[in-house]
C-alpha positions as a printed Julia matrix, in Angstrom:
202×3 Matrix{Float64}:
   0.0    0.0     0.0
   1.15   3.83   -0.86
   2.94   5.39    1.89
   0.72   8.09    1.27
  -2.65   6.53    1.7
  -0.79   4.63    4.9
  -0.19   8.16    6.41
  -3.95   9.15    5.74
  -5.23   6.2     6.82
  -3.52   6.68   10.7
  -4.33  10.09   10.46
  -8.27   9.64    9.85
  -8.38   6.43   12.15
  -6.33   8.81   15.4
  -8.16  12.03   14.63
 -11.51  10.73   14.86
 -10.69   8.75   17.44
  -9.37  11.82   19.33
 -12.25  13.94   18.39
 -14.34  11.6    21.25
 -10.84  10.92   23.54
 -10.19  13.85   25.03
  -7.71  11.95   27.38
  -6.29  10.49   24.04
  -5.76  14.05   22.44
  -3.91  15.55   25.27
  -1.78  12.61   25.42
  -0.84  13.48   21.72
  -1.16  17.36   21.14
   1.41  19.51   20.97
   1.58  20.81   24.54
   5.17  22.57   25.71
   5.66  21.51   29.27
   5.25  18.08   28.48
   8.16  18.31   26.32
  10.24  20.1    28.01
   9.56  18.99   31.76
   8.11  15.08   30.97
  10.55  14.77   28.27
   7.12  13.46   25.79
   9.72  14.39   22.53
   6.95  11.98   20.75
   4.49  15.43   20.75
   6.69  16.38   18.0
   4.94  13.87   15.6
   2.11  13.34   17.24
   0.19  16.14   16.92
  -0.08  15.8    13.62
  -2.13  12.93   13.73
  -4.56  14.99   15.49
  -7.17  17.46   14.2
  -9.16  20.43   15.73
 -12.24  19.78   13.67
 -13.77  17.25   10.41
 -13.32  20.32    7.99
  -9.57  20.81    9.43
  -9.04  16.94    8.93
 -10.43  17.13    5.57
  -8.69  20.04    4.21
  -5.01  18.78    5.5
  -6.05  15.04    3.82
  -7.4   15.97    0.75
  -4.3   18.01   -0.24
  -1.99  15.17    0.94
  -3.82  12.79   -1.28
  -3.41  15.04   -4.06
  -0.2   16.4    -3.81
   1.48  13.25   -1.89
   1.41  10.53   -4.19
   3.23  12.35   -6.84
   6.26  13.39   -4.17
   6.23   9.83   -2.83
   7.05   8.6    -5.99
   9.95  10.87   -6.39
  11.01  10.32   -3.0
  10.6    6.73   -3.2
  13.08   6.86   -6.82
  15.68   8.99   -4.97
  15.43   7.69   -1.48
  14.07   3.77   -1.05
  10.59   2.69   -0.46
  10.28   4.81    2.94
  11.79   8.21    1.64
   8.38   9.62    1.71
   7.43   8.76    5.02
  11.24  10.18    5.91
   9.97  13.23    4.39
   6.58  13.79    5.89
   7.89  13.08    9.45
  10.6   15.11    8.78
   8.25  17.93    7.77
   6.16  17.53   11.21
   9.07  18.14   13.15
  10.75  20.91   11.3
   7.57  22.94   10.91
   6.86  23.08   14.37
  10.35  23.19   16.12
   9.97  27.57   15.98
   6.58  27.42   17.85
   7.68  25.03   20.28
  10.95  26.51   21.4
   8.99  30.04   21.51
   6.27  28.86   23.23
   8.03  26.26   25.31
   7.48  28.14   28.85
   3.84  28.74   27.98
   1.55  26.18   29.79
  -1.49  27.84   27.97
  -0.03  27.27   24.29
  -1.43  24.01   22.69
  -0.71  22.91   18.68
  -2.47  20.04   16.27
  -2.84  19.14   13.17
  -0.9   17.74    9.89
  -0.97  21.43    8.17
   2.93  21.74    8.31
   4.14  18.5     7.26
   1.29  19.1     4.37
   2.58  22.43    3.08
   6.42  20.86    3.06
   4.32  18.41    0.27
   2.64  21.17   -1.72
   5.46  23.31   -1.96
   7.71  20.28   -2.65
   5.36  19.37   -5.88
   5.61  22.92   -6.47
   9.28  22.87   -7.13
   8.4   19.76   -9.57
   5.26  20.84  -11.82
   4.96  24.89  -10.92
   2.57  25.94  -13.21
   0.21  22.94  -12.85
  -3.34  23.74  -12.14
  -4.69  23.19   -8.75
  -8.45  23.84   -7.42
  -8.5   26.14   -4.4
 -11.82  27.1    -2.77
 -13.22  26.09   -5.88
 -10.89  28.57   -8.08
  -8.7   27.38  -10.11
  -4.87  28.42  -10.24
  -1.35  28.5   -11.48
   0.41  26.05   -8.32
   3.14  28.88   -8.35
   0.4   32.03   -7.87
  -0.82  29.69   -4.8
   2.54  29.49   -3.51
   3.0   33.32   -3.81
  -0.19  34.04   -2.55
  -0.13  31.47    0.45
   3.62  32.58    1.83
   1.84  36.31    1.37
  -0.78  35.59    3.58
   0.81  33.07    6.32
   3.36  35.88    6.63
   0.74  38.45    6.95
  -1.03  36.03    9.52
   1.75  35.42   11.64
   3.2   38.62   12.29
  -0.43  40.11   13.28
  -0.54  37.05   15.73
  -3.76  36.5    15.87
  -6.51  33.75   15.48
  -5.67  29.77   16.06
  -4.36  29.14   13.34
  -0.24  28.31   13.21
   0.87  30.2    10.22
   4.21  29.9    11.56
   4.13  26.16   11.09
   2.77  26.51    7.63
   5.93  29.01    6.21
   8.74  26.73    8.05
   7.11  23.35    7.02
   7.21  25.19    3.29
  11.13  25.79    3.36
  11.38  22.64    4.75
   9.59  21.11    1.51
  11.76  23.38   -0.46
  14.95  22.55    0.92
  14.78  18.98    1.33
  13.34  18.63   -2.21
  16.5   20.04   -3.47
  19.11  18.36   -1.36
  17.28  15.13   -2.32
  17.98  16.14   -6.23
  20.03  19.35   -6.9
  18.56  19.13  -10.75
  14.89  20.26   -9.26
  16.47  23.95   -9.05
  17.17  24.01  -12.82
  14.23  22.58  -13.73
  11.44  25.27  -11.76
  13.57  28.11  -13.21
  13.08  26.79  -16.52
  10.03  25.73  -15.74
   9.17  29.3   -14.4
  10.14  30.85  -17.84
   7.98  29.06  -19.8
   4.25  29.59  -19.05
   1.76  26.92  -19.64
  -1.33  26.66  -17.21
  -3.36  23.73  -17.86
């Protein structure tokens, strides 16, 4: 079975199990002290297995269906059969490293959901395909003009600080996507810019 589909499956399965667990979803949410006083480093992956809501579950899953199975199977070429998952978990724990070591004092700060580890994807199949159409709130786009226009806004987000959303999560677990893309295969970087120069949204 696809890594990817592996990923969504334990996703869907904890999440909903969470969503009537509340003991289960403490015991996995990103929550400082436990880290950093318990020693609970597993919070660092965890939380992303957890969701605030159906819609925010459905959102985070439905890119990563999308969008994952293409990077899987150019992780999987570069990388062996688990260079994917190597990826994605890499991408949970990058993303939210900033919030946790700024918030890491702050018994009132709490963090879920896949959203990081899921932007590292879409901006990874960025890099790959940039001007490939995708569908967003039913409005379809050039993948780059999302990319522009969702580092625009997350920026925006953050630095007002408000809401409960973590935008900070989203622009980290992008450059994570990014960079690891092109470590994985310095030729991506040639390719985009190429790619860039030559127009063709379909």
């Amino acid at each position: 079975m696809p890594i990817t589909l592996v990923i969504i499956a334990i996703t869907c399965i904890v999440s909903f199990m969470a969503f009537k667990n509340s003991r289960l979803m403490n015991d996995l949410i990103l929550w400082p002290p436990a880290i950093a006083r318990q020693r609970e480093y597993h919070r660092l992956v965890t939380y992303g297995v957890v969701h605030a809501d159906f819609g925010h579950l459905l959102f985070n899953m439905f890119t990563l269906f999308f969008f994952g199975r293409v990077m899987e199977g150019f992780f999987t070429a570069r990388m062996g059969p688990f260079g994917f998952a190597l990826f994605y978990i890499g991408g949970l724990v990058i993303s939210i490293l900033p919030t946790y070591l700024k918030n890491r004092a702050n018994p009132d700060y709490r963090s879920l959901g896949a959203s990081g580890a899921v932007s590292a994807v879409l901006f990874a199949f960025i890099l790959l395909a940039p001007w490939s159409r995708i569908i967003v709130l039913v409005i379809p786009m050039p993948a780059i003009v999302y990319a522009v226009l969702y580092t625009g806004y997350s920026i925006y987000m953050d630095r007002r600080g408000q809401g409960n959303v973590n935008h900070s999560a989203h622009l980290w677990g992008a450059a994570y996507g990014v960079i690891f893309t092109l470590l994985a295969e310095p030729r991506v970087l040639p390719h985009f810019l190429n790619a860039l120069m030559q127009p063709s949204f379909r």
